[in-house]
MISE-944006 format. One line per field, with one value per residue (C-alpha): x, y, z. Coordinates in nm, 4 decimals, decimal comma. Layout:
// MISE-944006
x: c(X_...)
y: c(Y_...)
z: c(Z_...)
This chain:
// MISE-944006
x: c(0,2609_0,1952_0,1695_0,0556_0,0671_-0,2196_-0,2458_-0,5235_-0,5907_-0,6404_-0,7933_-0,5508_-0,6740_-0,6214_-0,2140_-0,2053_-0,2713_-0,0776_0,2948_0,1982_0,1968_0,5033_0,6706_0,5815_0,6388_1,0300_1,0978_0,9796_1,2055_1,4797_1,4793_1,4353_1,6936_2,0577_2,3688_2,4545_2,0933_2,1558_2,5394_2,3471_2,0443_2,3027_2,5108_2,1854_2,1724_2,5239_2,5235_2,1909_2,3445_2,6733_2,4264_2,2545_2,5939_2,9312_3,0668_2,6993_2,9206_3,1151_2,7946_2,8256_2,4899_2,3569_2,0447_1,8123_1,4690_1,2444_0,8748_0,6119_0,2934_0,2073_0,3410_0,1421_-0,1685_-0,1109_-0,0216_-0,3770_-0,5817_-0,4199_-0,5167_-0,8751_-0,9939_-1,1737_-1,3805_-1,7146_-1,9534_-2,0824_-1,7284_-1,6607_-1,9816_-1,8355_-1,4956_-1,6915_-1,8816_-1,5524_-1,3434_-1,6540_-1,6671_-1,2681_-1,1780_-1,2458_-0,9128_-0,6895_-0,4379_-0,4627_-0,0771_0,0834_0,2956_0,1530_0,3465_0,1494_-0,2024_-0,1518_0,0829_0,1853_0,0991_0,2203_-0,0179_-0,0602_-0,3151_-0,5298_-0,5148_-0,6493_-0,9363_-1,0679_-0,9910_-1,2533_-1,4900_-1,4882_-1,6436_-1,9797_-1,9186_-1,9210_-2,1894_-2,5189_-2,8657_-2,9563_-2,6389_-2,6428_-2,2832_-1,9949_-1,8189_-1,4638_-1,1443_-1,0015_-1,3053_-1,1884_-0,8271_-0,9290_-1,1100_-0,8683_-0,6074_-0,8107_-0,8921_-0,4966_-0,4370_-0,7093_-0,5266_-0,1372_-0,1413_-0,4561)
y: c(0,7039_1,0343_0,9852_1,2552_1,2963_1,2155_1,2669_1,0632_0,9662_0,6527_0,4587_0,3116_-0,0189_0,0762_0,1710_-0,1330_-0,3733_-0,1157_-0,1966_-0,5600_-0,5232_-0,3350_-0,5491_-0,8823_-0,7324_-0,6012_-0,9231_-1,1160_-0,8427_-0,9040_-1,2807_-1,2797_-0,9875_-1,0651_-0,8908_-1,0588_-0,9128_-0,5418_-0,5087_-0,6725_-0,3849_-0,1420_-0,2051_-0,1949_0,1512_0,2859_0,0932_0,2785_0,6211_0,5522_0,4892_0,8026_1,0504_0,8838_1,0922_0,9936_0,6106_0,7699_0,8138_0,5992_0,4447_0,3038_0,1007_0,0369_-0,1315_0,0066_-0,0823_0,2039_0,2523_0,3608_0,0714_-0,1566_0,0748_-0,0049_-0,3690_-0,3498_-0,2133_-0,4561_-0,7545_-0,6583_-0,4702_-0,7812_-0,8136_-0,8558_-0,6612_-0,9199_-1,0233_-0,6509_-0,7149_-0,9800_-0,8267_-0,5088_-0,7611_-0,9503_-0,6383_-0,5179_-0,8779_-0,8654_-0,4752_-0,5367_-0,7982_-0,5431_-0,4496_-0,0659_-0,0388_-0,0618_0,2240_0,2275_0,6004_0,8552_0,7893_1,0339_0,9034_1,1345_0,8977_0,8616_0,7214_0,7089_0,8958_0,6065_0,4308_0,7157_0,7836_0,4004_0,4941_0,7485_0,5694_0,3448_0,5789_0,5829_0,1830_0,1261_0,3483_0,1468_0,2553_0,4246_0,6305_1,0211_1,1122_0,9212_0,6897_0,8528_0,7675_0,6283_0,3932_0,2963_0,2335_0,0867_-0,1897_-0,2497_-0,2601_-0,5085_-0,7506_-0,7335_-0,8259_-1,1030_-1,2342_-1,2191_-1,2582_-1,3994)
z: c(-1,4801_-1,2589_-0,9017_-0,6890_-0,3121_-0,0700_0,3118_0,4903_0,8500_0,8858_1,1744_1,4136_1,3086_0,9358_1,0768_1,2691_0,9996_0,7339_0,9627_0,9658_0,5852_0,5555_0,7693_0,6129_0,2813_0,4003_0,5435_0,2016_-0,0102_0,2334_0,1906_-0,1805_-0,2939_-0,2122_-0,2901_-0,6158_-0,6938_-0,5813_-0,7663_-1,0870_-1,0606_-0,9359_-1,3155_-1,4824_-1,3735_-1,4006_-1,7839_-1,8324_-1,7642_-1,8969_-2,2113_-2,2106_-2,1153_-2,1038_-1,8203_-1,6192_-1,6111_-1,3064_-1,1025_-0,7927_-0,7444_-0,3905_-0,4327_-0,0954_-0,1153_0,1018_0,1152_0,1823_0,3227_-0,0242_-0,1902_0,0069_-0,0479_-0,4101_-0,3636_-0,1476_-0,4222_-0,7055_-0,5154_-0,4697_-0,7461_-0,8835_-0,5544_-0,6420_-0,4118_-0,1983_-0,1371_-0,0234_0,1968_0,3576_0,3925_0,5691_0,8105_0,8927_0,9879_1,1985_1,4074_1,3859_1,4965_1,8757_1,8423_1,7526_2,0722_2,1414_2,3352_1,9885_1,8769_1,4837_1,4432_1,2400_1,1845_0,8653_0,6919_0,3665_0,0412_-0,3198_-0,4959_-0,8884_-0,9935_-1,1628_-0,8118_-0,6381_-0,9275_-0,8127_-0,4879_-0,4759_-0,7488_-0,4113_-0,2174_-0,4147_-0,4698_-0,1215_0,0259_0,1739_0,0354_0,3672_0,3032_0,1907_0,1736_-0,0106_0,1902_0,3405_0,2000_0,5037_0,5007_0,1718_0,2316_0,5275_0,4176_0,1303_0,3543_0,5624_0,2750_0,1710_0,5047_0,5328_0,2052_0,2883_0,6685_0,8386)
């Protein structure tokens, strides 16, 4: 599973609805893993290198779950990629009645955010970009078009 990395601006919009992600997403890992779950997954991994080298059994491991823009960009594209186009159509047509409710005084930090993606993910990524171009279109559609929409339908799904 290669993963390679990816910068892309994305609309403010795109970041807005990204952090809400992330942050929803932290807060569900945060209620769900506790710390009888971190010192089991924490032996996993010193049993796993005590396995491999004996003297890798003296490693002291610290284990933090962290959720990331990409892994949400992943999460995105795994809950959509069954979309059938006229759902995608209606996904586009929602985000352009919906993008005018967006607050513009939120901080949203970098609009180009570096990614690490896996390398199939970004290979539907950009078979996207011909998916979703109209008829009246010459040019592929951009990538931040892409990741913005399927960062708007994950959205739609898990928040709205």
């Amino acid at each position: 599973m290669a993963r390679t990395y990816m910068s892309i601006r994305l609309s403010y919009e795109a970041k807005y609805w990204l952090e809400i992600l992330q942050r929803f997403t932290q807060q569900e890992l945060d209620e769900t893993i506790d710390s009888n779950d971190i010192q089991n997954i924490e032996f996993i991994i010193k049993d796993y290198l005590e396995g491999k080298e004996d003297t890798l059994g003296g490693v002291s491991i610290t284990t933090i779950f962290k959720v990331s823009a990409s892994s949400v960009i992943e999460k995105a594209y795994h809950h959509t990629k069954n979309y059938s186009s006229q759902k995608w159509k209606n996904i586009e047509i929602s985000l352009q009645e919906n993008i005018h409710k967006i607050p513009k005084d939120k901080d949203v930090g970098t609009l180009a955010p570096r990614l690490y993606l896996e390398d199939w993910i970004i290979s539907e990524l950009e078979r996207y970009q011909k998916e979703f171009m109209r008829e009246d279109m010459v040019r592929v559609v951009k990538m931040s078009y892409v990741l913005k929409l399927i960062i708007y339908a994950y959205y739609l799904e898990k928040i709205v």
